[in-house]
Each structure stands twice: as structure tokens, then as C-alpha cells.
The first five atom37 places (N, CA, C, CB, O) and aatype in JSON, in Angstrom:
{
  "aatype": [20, 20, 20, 20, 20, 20, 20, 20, 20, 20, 20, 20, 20, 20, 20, 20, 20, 20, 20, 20, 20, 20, 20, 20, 20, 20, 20, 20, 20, 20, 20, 20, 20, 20, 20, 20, 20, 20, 20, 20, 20, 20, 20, 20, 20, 20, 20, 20, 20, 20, 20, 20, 20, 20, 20, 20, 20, 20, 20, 20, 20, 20, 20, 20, 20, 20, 20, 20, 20, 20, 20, 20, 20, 20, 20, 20, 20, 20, 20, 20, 20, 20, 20, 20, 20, 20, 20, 20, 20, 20, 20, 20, 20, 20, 20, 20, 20, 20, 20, 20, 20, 20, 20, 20, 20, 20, 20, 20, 20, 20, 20, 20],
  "atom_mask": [
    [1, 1, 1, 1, 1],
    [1, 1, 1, 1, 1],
    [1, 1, 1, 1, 1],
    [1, 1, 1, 1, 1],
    [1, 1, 1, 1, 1],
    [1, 1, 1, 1, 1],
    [1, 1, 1, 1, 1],
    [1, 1, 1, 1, 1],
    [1, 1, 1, 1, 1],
    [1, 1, 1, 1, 1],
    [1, 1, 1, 1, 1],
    [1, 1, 1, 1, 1],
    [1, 1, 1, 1, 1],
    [1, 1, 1, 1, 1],
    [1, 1, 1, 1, 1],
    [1, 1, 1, 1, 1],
    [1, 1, 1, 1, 1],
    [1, 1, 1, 1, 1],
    [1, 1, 1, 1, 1],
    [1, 1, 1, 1, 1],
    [1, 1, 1, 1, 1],
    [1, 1, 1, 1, 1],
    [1, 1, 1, 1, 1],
    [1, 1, 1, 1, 1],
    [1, 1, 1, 1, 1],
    [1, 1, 1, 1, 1],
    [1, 1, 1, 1, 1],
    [1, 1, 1, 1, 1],
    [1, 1, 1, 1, 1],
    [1, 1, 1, 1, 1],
    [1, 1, 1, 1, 1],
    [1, 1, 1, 1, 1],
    [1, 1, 1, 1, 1],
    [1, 1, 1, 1, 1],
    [1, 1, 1, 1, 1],
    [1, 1, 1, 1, 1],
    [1, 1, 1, 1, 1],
    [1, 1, 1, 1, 1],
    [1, 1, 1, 1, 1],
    [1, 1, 1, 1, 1],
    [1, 1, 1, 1, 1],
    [1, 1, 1, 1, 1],
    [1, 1, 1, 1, 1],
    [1, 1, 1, 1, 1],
    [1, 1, 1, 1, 1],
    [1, 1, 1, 1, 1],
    [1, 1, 1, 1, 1],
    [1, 1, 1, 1, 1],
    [1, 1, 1, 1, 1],
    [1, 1, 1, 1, 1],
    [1, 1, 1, 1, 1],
    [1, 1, 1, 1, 1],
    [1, 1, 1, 1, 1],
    [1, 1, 1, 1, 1],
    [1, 1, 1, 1, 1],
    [1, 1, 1, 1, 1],
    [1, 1, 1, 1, 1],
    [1, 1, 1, 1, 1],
    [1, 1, 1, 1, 1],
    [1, 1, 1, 1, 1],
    [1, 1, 1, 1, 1],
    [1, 1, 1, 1, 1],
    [1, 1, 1, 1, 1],
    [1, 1, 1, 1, 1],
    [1, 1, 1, 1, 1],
    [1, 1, 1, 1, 1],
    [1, 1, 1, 1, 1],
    [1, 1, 1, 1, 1],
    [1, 1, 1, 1, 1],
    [1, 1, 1, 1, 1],
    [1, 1, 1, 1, 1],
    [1, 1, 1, 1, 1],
    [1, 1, 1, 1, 1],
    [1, 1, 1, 1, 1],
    [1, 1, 1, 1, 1],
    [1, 1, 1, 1, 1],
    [1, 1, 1, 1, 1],
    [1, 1, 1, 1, 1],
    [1, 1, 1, 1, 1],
    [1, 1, 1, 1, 1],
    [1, 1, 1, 1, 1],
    [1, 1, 1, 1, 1],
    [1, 1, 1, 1, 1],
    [1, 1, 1, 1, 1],
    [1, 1, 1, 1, 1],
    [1, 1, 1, 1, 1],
    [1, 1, 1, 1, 1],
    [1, 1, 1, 1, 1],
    [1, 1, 1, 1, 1],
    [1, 1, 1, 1, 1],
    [1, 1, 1, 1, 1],
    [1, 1, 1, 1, 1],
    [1, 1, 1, 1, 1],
    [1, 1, 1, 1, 1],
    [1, 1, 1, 1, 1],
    [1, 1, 1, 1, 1],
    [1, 1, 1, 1, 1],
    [1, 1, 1, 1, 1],
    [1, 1, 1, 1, 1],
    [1, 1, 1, 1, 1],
    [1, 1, 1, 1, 1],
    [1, 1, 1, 1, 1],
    [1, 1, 1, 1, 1],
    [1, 1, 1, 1, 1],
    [1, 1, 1, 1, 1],
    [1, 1, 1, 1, 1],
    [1, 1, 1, 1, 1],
    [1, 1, 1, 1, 1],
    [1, 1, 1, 1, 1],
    [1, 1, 1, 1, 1],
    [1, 1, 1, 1, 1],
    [1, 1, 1, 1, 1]
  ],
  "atom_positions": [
    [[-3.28, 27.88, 5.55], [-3.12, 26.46, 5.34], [-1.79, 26.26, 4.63], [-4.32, 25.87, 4.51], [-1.41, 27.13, 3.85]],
    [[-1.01, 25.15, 4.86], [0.13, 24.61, 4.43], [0.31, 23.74, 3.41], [0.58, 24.13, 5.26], [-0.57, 22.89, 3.54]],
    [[0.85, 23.56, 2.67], [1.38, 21.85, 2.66], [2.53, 22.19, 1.65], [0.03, 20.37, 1.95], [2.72, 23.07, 0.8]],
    [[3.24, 21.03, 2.15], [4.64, 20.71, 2.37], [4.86, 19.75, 0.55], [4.86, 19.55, 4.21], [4.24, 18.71, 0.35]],
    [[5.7, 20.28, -0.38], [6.15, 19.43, -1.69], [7.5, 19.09, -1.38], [6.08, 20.23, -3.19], [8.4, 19.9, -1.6]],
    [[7.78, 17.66, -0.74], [9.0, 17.19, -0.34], [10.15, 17.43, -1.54], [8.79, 15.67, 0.05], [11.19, 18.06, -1.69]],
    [[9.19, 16.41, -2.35], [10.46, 16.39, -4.27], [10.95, 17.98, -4.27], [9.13, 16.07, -6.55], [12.13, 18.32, -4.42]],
    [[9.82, 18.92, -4.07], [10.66, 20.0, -4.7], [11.12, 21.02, -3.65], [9.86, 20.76, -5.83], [11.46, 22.16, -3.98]],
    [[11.12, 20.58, -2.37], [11.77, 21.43, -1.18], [11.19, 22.8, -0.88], [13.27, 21.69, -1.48], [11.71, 23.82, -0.43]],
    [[9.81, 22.51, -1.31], [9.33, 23.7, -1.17], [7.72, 23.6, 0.41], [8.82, 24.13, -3.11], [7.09, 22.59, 0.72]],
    [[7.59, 24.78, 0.9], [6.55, 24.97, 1.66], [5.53, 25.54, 0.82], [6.86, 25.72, 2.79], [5.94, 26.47, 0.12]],
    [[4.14, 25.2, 0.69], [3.04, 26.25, -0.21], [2.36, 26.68, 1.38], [1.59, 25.23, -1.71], [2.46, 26.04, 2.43]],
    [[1.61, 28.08, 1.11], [0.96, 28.25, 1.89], [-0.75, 28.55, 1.39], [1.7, 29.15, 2.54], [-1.01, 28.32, 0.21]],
    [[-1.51, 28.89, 1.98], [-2.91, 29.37, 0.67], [-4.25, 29.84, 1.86], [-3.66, 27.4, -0.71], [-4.73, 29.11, 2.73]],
    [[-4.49, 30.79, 1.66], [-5.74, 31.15, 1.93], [-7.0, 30.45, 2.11], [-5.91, 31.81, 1.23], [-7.74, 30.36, 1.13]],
    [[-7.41, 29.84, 3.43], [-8.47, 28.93, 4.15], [-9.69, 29.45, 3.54], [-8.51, 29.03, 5.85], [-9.3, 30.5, 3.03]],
    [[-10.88, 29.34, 3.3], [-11.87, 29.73, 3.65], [-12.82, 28.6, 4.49], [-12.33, 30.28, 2.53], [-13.36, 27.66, 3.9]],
    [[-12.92, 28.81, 5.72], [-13.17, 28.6, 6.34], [-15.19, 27.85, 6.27], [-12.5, 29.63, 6.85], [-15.69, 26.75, 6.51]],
    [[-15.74, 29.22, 5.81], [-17.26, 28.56, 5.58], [-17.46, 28.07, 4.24], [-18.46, 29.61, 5.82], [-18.66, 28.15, 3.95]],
    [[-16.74, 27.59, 3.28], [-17.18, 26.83, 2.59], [-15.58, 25.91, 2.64], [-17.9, 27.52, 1.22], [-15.7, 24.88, 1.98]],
    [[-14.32, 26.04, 3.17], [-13.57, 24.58, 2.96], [-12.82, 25.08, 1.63], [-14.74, 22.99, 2.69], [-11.77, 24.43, 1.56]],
    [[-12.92, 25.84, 0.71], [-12.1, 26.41, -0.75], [-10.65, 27.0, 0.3], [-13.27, 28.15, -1.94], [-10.51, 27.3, 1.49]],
    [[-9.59, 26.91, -1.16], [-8.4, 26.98, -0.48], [-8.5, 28.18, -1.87], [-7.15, 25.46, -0.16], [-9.42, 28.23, -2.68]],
    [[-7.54, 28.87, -1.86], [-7.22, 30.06, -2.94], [-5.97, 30.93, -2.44], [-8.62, 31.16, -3.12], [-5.83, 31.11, -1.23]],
    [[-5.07, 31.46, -3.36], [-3.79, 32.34, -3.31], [-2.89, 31.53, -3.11], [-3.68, 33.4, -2.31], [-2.39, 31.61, -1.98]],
    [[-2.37, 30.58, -3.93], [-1.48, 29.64, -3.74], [0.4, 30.18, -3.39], [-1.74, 28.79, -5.14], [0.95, 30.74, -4.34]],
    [[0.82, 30.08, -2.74], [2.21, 30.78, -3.24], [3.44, 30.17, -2.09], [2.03, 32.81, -3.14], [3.34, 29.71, -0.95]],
    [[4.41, 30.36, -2.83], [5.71, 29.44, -1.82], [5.99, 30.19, -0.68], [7.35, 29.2, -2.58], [6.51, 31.3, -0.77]],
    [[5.63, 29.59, 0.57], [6.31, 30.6, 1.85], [7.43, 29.85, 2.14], [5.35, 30.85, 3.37], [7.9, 30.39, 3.14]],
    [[8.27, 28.73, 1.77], [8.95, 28.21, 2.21], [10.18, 27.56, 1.35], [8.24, 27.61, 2.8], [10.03, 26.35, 1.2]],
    [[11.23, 28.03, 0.83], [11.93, 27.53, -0.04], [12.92, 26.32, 0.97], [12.69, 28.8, -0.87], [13.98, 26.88, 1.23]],
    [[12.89, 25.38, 1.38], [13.74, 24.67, 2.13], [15.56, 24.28, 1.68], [12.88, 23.47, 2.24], [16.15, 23.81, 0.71]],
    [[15.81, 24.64, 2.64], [17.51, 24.48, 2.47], [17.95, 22.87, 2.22], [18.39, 25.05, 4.06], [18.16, 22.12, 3.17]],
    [[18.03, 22.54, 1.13], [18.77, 20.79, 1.02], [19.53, 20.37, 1.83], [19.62, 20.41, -0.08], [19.61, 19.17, 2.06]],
    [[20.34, 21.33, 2.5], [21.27, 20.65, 3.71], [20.48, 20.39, 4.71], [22.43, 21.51, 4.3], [20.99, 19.59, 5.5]],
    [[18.83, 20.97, 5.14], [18.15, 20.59, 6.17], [17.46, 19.51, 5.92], [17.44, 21.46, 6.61], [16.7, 19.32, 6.88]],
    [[17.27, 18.34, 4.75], [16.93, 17.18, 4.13], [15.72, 17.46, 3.73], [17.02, 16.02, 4.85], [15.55, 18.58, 3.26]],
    [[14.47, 16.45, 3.8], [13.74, 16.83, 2.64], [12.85, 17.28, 3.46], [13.33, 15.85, 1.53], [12.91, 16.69, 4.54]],
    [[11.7, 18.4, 3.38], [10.9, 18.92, 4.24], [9.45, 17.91, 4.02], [10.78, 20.6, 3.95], [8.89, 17.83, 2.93]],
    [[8.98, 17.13, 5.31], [7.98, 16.45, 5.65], [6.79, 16.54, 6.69], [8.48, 15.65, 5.81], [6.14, 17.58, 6.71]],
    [[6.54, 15.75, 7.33], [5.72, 16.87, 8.16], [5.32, 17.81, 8.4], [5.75, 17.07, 8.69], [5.81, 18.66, 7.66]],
    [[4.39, 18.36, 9.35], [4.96, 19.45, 9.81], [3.66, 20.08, 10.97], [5.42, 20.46, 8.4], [2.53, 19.71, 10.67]],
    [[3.76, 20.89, 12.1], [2.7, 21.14, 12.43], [3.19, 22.42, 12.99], [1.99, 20.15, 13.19], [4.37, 22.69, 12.74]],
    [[2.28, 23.53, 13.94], [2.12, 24.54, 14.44], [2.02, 24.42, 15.84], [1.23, 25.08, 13.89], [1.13, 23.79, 16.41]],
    [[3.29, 25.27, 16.62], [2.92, 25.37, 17.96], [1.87, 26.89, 18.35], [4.46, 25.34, 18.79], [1.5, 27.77, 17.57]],
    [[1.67, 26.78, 19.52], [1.24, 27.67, 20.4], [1.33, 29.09, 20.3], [1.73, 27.4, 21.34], [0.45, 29.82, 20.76]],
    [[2.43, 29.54, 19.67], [3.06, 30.55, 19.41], [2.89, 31.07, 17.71], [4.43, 30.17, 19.89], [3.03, 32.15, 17.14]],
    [[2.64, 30.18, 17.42], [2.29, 29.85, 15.69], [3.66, 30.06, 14.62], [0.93, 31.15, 15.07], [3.68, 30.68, 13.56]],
    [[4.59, 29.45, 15.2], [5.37, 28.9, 14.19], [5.4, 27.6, 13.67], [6.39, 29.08, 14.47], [4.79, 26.65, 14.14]],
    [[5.99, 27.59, 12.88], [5.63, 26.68, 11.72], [7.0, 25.16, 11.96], [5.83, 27.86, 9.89], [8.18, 25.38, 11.72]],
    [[6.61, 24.07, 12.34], [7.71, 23.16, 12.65], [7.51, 22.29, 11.71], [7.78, 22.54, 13.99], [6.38, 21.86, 11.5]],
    [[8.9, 21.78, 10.78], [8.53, 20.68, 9.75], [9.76, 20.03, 9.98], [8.19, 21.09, 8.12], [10.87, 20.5, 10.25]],
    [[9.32, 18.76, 9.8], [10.24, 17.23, 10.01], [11.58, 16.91, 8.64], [8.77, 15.62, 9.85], [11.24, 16.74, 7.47]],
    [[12.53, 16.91, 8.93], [13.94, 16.7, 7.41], [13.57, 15.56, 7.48], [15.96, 16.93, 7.5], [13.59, 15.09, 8.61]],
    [[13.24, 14.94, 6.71], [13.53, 13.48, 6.19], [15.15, 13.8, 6.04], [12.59, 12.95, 4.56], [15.49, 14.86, 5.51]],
    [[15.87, 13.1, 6.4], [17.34, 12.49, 6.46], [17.88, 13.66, 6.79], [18.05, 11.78, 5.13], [18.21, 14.17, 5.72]],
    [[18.18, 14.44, 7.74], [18.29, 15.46, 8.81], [18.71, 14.99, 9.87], [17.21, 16.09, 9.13], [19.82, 15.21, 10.35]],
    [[17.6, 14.1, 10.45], [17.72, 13.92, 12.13], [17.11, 15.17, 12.96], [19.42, 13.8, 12.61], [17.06, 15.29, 14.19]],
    [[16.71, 15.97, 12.08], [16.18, 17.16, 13.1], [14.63, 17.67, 12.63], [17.35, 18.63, 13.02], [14.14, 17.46, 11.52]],
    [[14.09, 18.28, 13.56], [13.19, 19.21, 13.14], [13.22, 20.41, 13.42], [12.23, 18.95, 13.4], [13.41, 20.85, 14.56]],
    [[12.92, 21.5, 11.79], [13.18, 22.64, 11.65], [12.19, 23.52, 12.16], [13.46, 22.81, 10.5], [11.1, 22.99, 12.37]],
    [[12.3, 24.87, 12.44], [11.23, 25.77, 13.22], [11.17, 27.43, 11.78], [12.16, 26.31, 15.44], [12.09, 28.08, 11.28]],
    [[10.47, 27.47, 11.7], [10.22, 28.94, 10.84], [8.93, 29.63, 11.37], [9.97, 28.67, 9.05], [8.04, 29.09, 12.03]],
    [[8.98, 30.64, 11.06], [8.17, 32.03, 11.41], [7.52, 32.37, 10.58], [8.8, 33.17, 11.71], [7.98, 33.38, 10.05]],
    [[6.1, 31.8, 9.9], [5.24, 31.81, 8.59], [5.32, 33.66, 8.47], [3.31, 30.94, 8.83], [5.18, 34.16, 7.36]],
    [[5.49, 34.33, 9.37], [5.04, 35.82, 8.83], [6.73, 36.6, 8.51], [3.9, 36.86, 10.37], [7.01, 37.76, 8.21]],
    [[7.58, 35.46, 8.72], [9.1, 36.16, 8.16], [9.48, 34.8, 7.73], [10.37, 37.03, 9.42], [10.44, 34.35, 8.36]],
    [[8.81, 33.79, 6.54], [9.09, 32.86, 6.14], [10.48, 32.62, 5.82], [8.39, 32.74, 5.37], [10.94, 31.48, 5.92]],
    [[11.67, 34.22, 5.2], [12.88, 33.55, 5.16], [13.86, 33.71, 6.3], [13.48, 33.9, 4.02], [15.09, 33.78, 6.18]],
    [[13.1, 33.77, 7.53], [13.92, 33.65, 8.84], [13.82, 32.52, 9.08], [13.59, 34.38, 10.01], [12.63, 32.21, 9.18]],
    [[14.61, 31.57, 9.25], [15.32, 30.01, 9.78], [15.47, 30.11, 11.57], [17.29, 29.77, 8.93], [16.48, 30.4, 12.21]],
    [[14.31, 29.8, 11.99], [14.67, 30.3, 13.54], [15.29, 28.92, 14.2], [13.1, 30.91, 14.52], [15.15, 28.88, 15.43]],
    [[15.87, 27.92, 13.66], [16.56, 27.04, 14.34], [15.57, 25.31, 13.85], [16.55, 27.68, 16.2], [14.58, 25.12, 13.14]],
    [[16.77, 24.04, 14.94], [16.37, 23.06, 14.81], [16.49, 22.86, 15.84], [16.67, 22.38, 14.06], [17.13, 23.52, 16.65]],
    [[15.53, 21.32, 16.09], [15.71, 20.54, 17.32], [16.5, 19.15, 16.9], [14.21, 20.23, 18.05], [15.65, 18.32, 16.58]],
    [[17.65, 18.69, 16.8], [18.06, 17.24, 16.69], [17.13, 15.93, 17.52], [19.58, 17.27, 17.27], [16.59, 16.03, 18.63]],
    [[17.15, 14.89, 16.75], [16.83, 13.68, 17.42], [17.53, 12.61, 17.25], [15.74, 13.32, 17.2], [17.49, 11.83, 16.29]],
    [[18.23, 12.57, 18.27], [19.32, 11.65, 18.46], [18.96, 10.21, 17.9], [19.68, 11.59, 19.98], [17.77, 9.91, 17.94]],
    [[19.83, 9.32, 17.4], [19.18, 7.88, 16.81], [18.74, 8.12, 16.01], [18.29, 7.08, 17.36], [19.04, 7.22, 15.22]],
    [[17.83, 9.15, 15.26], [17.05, 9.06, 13.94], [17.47, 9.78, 13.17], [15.79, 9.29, 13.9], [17.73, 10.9, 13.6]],
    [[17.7, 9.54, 11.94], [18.09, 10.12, 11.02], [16.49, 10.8, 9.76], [19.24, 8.94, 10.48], [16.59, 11.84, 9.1]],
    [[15.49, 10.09, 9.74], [14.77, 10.08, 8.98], [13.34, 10.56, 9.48], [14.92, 8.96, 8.49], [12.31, 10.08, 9.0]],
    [[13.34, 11.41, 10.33], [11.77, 11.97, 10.81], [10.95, 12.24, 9.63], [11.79, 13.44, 11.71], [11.3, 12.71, 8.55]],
    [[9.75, 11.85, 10.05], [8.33, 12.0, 9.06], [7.51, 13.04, 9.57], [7.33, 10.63, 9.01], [6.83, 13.69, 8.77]],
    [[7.47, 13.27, 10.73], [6.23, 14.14, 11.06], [6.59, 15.19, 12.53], [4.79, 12.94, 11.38], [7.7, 15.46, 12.98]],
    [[5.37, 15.6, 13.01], [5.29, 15.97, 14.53], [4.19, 16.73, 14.68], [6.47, 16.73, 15.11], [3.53, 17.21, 13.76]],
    [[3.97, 16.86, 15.98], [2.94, 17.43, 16.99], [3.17, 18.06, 17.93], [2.28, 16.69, 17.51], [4.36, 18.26, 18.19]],
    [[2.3, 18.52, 18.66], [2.58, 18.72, 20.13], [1.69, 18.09, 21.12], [2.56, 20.08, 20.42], [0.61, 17.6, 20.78]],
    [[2.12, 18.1, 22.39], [1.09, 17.34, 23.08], [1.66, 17.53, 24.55], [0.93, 15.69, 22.55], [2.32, 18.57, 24.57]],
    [[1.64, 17.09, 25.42], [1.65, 17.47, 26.73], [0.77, 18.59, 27.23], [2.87, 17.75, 27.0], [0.39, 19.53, 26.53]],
    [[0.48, 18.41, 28.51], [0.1, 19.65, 29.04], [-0.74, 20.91, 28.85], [0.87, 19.96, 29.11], [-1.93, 21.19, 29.02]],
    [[0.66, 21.74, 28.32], [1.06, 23.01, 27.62], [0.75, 22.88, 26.59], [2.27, 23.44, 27.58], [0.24, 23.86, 26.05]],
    [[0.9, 21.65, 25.82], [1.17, 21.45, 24.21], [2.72, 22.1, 23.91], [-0.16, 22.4, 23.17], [3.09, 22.73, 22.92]],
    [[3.38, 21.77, 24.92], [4.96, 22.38, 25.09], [5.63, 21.15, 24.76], [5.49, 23.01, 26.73], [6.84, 21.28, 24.53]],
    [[5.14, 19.95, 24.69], [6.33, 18.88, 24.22], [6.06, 18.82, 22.55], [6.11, 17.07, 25.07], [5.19, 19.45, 21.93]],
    [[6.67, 18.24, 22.21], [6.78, 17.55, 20.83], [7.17, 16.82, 20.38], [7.05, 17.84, 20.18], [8.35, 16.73, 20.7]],
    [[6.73, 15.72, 19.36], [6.64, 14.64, 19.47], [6.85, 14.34, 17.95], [5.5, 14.24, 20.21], [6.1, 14.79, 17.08]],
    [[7.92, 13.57, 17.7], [8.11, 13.16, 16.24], [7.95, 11.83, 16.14], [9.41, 13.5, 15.65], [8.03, 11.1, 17.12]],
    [[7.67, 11.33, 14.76], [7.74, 10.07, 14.01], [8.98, 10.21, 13.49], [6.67, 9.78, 12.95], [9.57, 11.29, 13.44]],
    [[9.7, 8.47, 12.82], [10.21, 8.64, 11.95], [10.39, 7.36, 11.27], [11.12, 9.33, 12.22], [9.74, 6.46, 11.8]],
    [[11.2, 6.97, 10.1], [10.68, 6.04, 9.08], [12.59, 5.47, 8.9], [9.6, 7.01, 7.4], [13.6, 6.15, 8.72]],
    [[12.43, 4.16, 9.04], [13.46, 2.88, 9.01], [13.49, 2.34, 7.8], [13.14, 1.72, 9.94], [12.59, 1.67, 7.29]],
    [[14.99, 2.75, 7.13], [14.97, 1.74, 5.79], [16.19, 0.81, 5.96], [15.13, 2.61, 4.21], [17.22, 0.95, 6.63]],
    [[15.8, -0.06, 5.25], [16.5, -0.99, 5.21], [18.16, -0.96, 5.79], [16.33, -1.27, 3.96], [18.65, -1.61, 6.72]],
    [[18.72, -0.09, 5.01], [20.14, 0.43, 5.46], [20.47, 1.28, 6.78], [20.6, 1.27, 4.4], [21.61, 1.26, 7.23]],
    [[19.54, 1.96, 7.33], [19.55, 2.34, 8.38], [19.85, 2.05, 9.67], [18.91, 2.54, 8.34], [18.97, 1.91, 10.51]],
    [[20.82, 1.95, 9.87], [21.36, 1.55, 11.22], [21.53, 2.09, 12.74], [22.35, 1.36, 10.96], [22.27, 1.75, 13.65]],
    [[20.58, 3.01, 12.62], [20.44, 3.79, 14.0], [19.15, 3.36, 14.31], [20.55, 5.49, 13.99], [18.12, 3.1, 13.68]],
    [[19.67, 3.35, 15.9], [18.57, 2.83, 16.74], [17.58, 3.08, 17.32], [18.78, 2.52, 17.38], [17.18, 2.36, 18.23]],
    [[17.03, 3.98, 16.98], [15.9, 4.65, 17.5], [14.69, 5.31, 15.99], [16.69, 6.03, 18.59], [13.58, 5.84, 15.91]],
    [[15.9, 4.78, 14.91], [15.24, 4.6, 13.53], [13.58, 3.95, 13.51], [16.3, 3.53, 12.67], [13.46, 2.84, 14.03]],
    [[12.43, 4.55, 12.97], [11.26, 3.81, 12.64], [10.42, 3.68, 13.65], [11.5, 2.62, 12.18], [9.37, 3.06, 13.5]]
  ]
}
């Protein structure tokens, strides 16, 4: 299990248990690079890497939970600067599909 502390640019990861729902072994798999903006979202493809959304990026980042400090790349999204989330979906579950969030000053068009 994941979750994502935007403020402090960090990924946690933690040990599921599954038949009772308890989470346990808390620890950072993910120190995020500030130049990749703030780490938000985030979901798992097919393959089981780990995809999380830059708030003020424009892209979404890809990592390898079992070589957490390998950076295996981004996908840009043109027009947005501010992605919130993603999924997959099609088919395959081969597409992917982001949100993203419009502020006031934001002047790209495909913003929100």
C-alpha cells in the first residue's frame, strides 16, 4: 500500500494486511525530486509500476516500487501544467488517464 505526502515530497509505502485491513512497516519508498513538482496522485499499471501525478510538472512520473530509486521516466501533458491524479483504463488497461486542477492564474488550456 502507498500513499503519497505532497508537503513533504515524499512516497510512504506499508505492509497490507489483507484479512483484517491493518496497515504496519511504515517507511519512505519514494523521496520525490522537486524539479518533478509536487507528487499527487498516483496509481499502478499492469506491470506494477508505480505512476504518480507532479502537481505543477505537466507530467506524470513512472517508478519501479522494487528499485524505488530508479526514475524510469515521464509522460508530459500538453496544456496542463497541474495534474492531480491517474488511472488506467481502456481495453488493456494500456491507456491512462489523468486529472488536473485550474487556478486562477493558470492560463493553459486544457488546465482543470
Amino acid at each position: 500500500m502507498y500513499f503519497v505526502d505532497s508537503d513533504k515530497l515524499v512516497v510512504y509505502a506499508f505492509d497490507f494486511n489483507a484479512e483484517d485491513g491493518s496497515i504496519s512497516n511504515s517507511r519512505v519508498l519514494i523521496n520525490h525530486d522537486s524539479k518533478l513538482g509536487f507528487p499527487d496522485g498516483m496509481a499502478i499499471d499492469r506491470q506494477g509500476r508505480l505512476w504518480i501525478a507532479g502537481f505543477s510538472s505537466g507530467q506524470v512520473h513512472c517508478y519501479d516500487p522494487s528499485q524505488p530509486d530508479k526514475f524510469l521516466g515521464s509522460i508530459s501533458i500538453p496544456g496542463a501544467s497541474n495534474i492531480t491524479s491517474c488511472c488506467f483504463g481502456g481495453e488493456n488497461l494500456d491507456e491512462i488517464y489523468v486529472t488536473s486542477a485550474s487556478l486562477k492564474a493558470d492560463p493553459l488550456p486544457n488546465a482543470g
